[in-house]
Every structure is written in C-alpha cells, then in structure tokens.
N, C-alpha and C positions, 0 to 999 in steps of 0.2 A: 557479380553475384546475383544469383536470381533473386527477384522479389520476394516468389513462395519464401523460400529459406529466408529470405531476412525476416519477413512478415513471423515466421515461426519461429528465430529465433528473439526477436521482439518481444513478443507474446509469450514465451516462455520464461524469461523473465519477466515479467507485469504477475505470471501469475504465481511464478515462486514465490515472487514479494507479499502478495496478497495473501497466501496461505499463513507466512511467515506472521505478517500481522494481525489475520485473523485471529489467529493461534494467544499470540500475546493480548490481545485485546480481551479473550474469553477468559485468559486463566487471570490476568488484572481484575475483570470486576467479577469473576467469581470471588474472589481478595476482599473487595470492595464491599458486597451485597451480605459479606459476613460481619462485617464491623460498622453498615449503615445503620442507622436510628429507625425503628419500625414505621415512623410517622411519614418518610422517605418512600416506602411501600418496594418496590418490584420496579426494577431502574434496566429490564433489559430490550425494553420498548425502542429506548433509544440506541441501545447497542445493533439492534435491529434494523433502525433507520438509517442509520452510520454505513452497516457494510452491506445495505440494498435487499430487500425482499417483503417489505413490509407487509403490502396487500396478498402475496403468496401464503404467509407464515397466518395471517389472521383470517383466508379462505380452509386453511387445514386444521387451524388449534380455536377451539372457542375461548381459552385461557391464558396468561404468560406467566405459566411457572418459569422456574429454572432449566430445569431437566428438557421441557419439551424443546425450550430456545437454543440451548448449547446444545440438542439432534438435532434442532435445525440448521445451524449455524455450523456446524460440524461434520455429521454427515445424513444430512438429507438430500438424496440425488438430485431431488425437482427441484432444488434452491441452486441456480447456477454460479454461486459465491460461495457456497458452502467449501468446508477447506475438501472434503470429498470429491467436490466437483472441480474442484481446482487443482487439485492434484492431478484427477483423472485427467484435464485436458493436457497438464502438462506432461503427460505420460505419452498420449497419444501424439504430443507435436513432438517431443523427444524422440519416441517410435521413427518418426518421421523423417527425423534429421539424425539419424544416426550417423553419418559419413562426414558431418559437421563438427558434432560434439564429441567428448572422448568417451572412451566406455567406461571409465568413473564415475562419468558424469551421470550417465544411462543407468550404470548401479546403484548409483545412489537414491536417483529418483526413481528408479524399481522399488526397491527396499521400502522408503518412506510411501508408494501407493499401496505397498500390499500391508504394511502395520496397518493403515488407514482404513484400510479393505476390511481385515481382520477384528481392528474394534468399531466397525460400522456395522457388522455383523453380531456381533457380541457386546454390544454397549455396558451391560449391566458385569460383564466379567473386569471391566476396568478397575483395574486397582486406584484411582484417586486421578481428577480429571487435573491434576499439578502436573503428576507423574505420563502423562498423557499430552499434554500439550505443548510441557519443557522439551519430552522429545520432539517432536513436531517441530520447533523452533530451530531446535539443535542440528536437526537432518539438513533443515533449511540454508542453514552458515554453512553445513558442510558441503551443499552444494555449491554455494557461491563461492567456498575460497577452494575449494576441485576447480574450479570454473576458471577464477584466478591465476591459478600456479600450474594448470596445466595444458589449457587449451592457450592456442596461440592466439595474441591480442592483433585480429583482424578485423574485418570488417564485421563478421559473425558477433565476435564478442563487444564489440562497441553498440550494436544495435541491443545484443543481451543486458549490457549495462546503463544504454537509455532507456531500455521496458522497464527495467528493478527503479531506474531514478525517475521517472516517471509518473511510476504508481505507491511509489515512497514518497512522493512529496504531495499526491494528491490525500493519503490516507492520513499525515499527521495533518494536513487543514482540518479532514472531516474529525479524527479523533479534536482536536482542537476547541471546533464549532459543534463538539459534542456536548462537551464539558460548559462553555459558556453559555449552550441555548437552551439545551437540552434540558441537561437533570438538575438543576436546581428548581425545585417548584415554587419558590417562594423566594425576593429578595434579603429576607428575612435570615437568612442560610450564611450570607455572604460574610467572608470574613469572620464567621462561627469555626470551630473544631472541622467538624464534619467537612468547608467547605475547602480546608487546607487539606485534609484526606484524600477530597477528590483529584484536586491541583498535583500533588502527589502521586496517584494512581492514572490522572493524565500523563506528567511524566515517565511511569513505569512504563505507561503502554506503548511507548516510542524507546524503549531503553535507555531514556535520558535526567531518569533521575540522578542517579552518582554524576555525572559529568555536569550537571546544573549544578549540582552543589560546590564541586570546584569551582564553580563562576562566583555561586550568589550561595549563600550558607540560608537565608530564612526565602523560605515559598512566598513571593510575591506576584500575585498575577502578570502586571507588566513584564516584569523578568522575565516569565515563563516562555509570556508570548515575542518577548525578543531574543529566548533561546531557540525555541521553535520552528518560526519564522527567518530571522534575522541574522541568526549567528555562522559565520561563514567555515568554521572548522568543527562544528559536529556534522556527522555524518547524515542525518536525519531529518535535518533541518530543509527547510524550501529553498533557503540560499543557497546552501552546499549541494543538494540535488540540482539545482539549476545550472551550477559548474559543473554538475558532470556531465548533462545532459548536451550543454553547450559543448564542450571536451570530445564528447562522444560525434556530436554533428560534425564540427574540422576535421575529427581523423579520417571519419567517412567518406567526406566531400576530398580530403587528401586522396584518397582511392583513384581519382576523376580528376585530370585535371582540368578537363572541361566543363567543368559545373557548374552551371546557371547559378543565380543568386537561389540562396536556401532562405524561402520562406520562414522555418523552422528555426534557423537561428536568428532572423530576426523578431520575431515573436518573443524569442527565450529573452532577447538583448532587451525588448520593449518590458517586461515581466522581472528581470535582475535591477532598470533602471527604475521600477518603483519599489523595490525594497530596498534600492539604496536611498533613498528620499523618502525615511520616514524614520522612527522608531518604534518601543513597544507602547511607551504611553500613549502616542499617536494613535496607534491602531484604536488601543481601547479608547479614546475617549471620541473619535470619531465613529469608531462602530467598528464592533471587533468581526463582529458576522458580516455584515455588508464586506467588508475587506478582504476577509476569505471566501466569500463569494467572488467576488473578483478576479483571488489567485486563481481558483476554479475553473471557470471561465476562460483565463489565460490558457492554465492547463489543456482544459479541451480542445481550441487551438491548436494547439502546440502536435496534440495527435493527431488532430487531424490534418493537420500540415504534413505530418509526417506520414500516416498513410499516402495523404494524397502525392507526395513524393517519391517515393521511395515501393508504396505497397500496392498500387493501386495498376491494375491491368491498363494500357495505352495500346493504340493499332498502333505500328508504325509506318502506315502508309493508306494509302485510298481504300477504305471498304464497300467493297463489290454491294451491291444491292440487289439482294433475290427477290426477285416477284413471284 
C-alpha cells in the first residue's frame, strides 16, 4: 500500500472524528451557557482553548460572544479546526482517494461539505444551531458505519480506524482537562448544583452520559474520570481507543510478514500499561491534569511513531549527490 494513501486514509479519519466532536462539543455548551449562573460569565474562552486557535480567534474578535465563537469554531476558513475546514480537508483527501474508499463513502462526505458550505454562507438562515449540529454529528456516524459495512477491512481501513481512535482519545483528555481546569473559576463551585451540571455536560460531550449511568446512577467526579479514562467497554474511552489502535497496528503489520518491531505498538503497550496501574481516585488525587498531560504526551508519540513508520518518505538506496 503506498504511504500517500495510507497517510490519507489516516487523516481522514482523525478529521471525521474531529468534526464529529467539534460539533458535539458546540451544541453541549451552547446547552450549558443557557442554564449557567450569570456570575459564571461567558465559558467559551475555554471551549476555544480545548479545540486549538486561541491567539487566531482573539487577533479577529476584540470580544467572546456567542455567535462570533460558534463562526469561529464552525465555519471560519482561517481557523484550521473549524468543522468547515475539517470537512473541507476531508473532502479533498476523499477527492483523492477515490479508487480506495467506496462511493458511499465519497457521497456522503460530499453531501455533509456542501450542507456545511451552505450554512457557512448563510449563517443567519439557520433554523436553530441544535438543529445544525445534530445533523453534522449524524452525517458523521453515517459515515463511519458506510465505512464499516461496506468497505473492505484492509489495510486502508485499519489505518482509517487508528486516525478516528487516535483523535478520540486525544479529544476526551482535552474535553476532560477542560472541565477540571478550565471553567470553574472558583473552588467554591465544587460540588455546588452548577458543578454537577457541568460533570453532566462533560459527559454529553463524549456521548457518555446514559452509559455512565448504567455504571454509577449519581455524578461523582472520580467515576467520571474512571469511565473516561479507564473503562475498557465504552467506546470513547482512552482505554477502549487504545485497543483499537493497538488492533488496528497487528492487522497492519499482519499485511508484512517481515515487519521490524513496531515502535507504535510498543508506545501503545507502554500507555495501556499505566492505565492498568491506576484508578479514578488516583488520578484525582494525584493530579488529574498532570495525568492527562501525560496521556497526551503518550498520544503524541504514538503519531508520531506512526508517521514516522508507516507515513514518512525513505530512499531506498544511495542518494546521488548533485553539485
């Protein structure tokens, strides 16, 4: 398989994923920002900081409404996070790899760029930024389970399905080390109404409210962060992304049967083997940021391992030297 094509099918997943949780992220604390306490103030500072653009967004806006953050975060071209610009790359690596993916697949993420197109264009025609976002989510699943059922599980789609697990397990750290560091201004919050709200709307923002409840019935922060983190059968989770990602490296290296050692899966193995060596009260009372800095950390790794493996151009032989 060539690298291009792996590298963009990689990538195209990292950036579905990304949309997908943009999307939920924005229509959660838009949720959120209706039933804070005015004392609270304007909490999308850190929504901001969470999915990267911080110094871009406060070079264009002298203020942080609402409205200008969810254009920015939504579809502001110059923000290369924005779900606009996330879309659009994934259009263009799709474009790309047509003879790879199926043309479901290509339909569908056609369809979900040009809605995208359409109310980035026409912002103020939106009927209700709920109604706006839920599709955006919704296109999202439809892509992956196209992806599922009807492309063939090769080497294409296992690199697709370590991009999606990849950038799933980095976004619920940061949603995570949102909610902890971020927007409480005050320890005075803690364990208030308001901070169970947020606990709450942390878990919407990874779809993992209802399934937490089947675990633990009352919102306790420890729980949270060992459903999050630690829990090995939600889908969302660091753990559960770590299995697939590791899942996804053996099939791959199965392709080969002469495959060097994969740096990549041991990284993943060094990163499974501290989250089995620990729990949620751990984390927090050792330091719940510091920790997720860490996963972090790992995570970065881990890509880069795998560029460097897998994506990265090599001579294969003596390069001539032009003078």
């Amino acid at each position: 398989m060539l690298s291009r094509v792996a590298n963009s099918v990689y990538w195209l997943g990292r950036y579905r994923e990304r949309v997908e949780n943009t999307a939920r992220l924005l229509d959660v604390n838009v949720r959120l920002n209706a039933d804070a306490p005015i004392e609270m103030g304007n909490q999308w500072l850190p929504i901001i900081q969470t999915i990267g653009g911080e110094d871009a967004f406060l070079e264009e806006h002298s203020k942080m409404t609402e409205e200008e953050a969810i254009h920015f975060l939504a579809f502001d071209k110059k923000n290369p996070n924005s779900i606009f610009s996330c879309i659009t790359y994934s259009r263009e690596i799709a474009r790309s790899i047509r003879d790879t993916i199926t043309s479901e697949m290509w339909n569908e993420i056609n369809t979900t760029y040009l809605f995208i197109q359409k109310s980035a264009r026409n912002p103020k025609k939106i009927i209700s930024y709920d109604q706006l976002f839920t599709r955006v989510k919704r296109q999202c699943q439809l892509f992956t389970g196209i992806a599922d059922t009807c492309m063939s599980h090769n080497e294409a789609w296992y690199f697709n399905r370590m991009g999606s697990a990849l950038e799933r397990a980095d976004m619920t750290t940061r949603i995570l080390d949102l909610k902890y560091f971020m927007l409480l201004p005050s320890l005075d919050y803690v364990g208030k109404p308001f901070d169970n709200l947020q606990w709450m709307s942390l878990l919407k923002s990874v779809d993992a409210f209802e399934m937490y409840r089947k675990n633990w019935r009352r919102i306790k922060p420890h729980n949270v962060v060992h459903f999050l983190i630690l829990h090995e059968m939600f889908p969302r989770s660091v753990s559960f992304c770590l299995k697939q990602i590791e899942k996804a490296l053996f099939k791959i290296d199965n392709f080969h049967e002469t495959a060097p050692v994969n740096l990549s899966s041991v990284q993943v193995r060094k990163l499974k083997k501290l989250l089995d060596n620990t729990n949620g009260e751990e984390i927090i009372v050792k330091g719940l940021h510091e920790f997720i800095d860490q996963i972090q950390l790992n995570l970065a790794e881990i890509n880069k391992s795998v560029f460097d493996r897998y994506f990265a151009l090599k001579p294969t032989g003596d390069v001539p030297v032009i003078e």
